[in-house]
N, C-alpha and C positions, 0 to 999 in steps of 0.2 A: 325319747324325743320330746321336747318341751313344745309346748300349743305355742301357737302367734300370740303376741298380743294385739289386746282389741284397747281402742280409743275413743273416750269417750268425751263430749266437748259442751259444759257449762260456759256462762257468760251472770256479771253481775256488775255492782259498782258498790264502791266506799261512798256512800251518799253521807252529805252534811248539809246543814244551814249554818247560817250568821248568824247570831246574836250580839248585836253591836260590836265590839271588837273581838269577841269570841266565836271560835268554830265549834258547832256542835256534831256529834258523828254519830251517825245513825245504826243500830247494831237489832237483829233481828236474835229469836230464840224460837229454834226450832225445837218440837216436843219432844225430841229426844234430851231436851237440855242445853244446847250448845249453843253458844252468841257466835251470830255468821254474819256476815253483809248479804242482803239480799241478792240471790243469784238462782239461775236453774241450767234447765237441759235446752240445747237447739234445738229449732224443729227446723223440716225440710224447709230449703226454701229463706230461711232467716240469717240477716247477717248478725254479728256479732253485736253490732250496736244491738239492732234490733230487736236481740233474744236482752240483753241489760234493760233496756226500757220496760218490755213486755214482766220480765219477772219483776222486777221495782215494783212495776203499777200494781200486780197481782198480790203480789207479798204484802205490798204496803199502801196502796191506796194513789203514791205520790205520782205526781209526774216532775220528772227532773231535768236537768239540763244539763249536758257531759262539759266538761273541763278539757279542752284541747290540750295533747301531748302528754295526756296517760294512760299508759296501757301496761298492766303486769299480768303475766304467767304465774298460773300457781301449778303445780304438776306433785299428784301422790296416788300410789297404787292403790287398790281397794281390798287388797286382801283381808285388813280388817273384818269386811263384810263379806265372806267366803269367795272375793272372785279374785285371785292374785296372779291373773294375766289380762286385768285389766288396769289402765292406766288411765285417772279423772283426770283432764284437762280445764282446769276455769281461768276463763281470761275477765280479769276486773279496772274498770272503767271509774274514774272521777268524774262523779255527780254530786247537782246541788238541787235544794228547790227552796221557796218563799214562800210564805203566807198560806201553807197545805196544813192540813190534819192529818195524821198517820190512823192508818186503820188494821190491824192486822189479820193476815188472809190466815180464818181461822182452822181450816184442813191442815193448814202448814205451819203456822206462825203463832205460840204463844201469847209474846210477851214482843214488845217495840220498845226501846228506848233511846235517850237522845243523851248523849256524854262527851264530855269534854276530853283534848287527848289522855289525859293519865289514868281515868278513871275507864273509861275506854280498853285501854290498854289490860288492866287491872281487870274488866271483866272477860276478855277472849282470853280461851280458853287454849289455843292452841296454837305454835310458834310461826307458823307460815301466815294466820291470821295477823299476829302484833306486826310483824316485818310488812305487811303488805301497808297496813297502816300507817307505817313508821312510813312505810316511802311516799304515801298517802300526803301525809302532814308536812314532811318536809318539801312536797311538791310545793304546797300550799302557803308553806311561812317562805318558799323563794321567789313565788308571782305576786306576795304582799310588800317586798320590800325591792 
């Protein structure tokens, strides 16, 4: 008899700024190595937006502003990490900010860096991160024109 699955439910955002006519994309490195978009776990009581803001600020110092009319599912099992009837849910959010310092939350967050899409691209490390991206940017290059 196979166990239920259990569900498990992060919240984050593809955060960027301007730079004059360029988009910069903000990409965090957790100490296991891995460039992620800042995201974490819900807590009771928290909507979705509100768990994306709260980890942003935590991770990285910023306070940001979401982008109306995006929202993507990411969905992967964690058997990786010995629990393979559990199933991470993160839903990620289009955010921007201005005129902030990034600071990173040093319990969790190496390294912060700000790149442009290709380079971006070129540093995640992992195929559901580029796609999320890719849909990220192309939100972005269709609310520019």
């Amino acid at each position: 008899m196979s166990e239920e699955l259990q569900y498990e439910k992060s919240c984050g955002a593809v955060v960027y700024c301007q730079k004059g006519n360029d988009i910069k994309y903000l990409l965090v490195c957790e100490h296991g190595g891995y460039w992620v978009f800042p995201k974490g776990h819900m807590e009771t009581g928290e909507s979705e937006h509100e768990t994306a803001l709260r980890e942003v600020k935590e991770e990285t110092g910023l306070d940001v502003a979401f982008v109306d009319g995006f929202r993507v599912k990411d969905e992967h099992n964690l058997a990786r990490e010995g629990r393979p009837n559990t199933i991470k849910q993160t839903i990620y959010f289009l955010a921007n900010y201005e005129n902030q310092t990034f600071v990173p939350q040093e319990s969790e967050i190496s390294r912060i860096v700000l790149l442009d899409f290709e380079a971006a691209m070129a540093t995640l490390q992992f195929d559901s991160f580029k796609h999320i991206l890719t849909r990220a940017h192309n939100f972005l290059e269709q609310k520019r024109y």
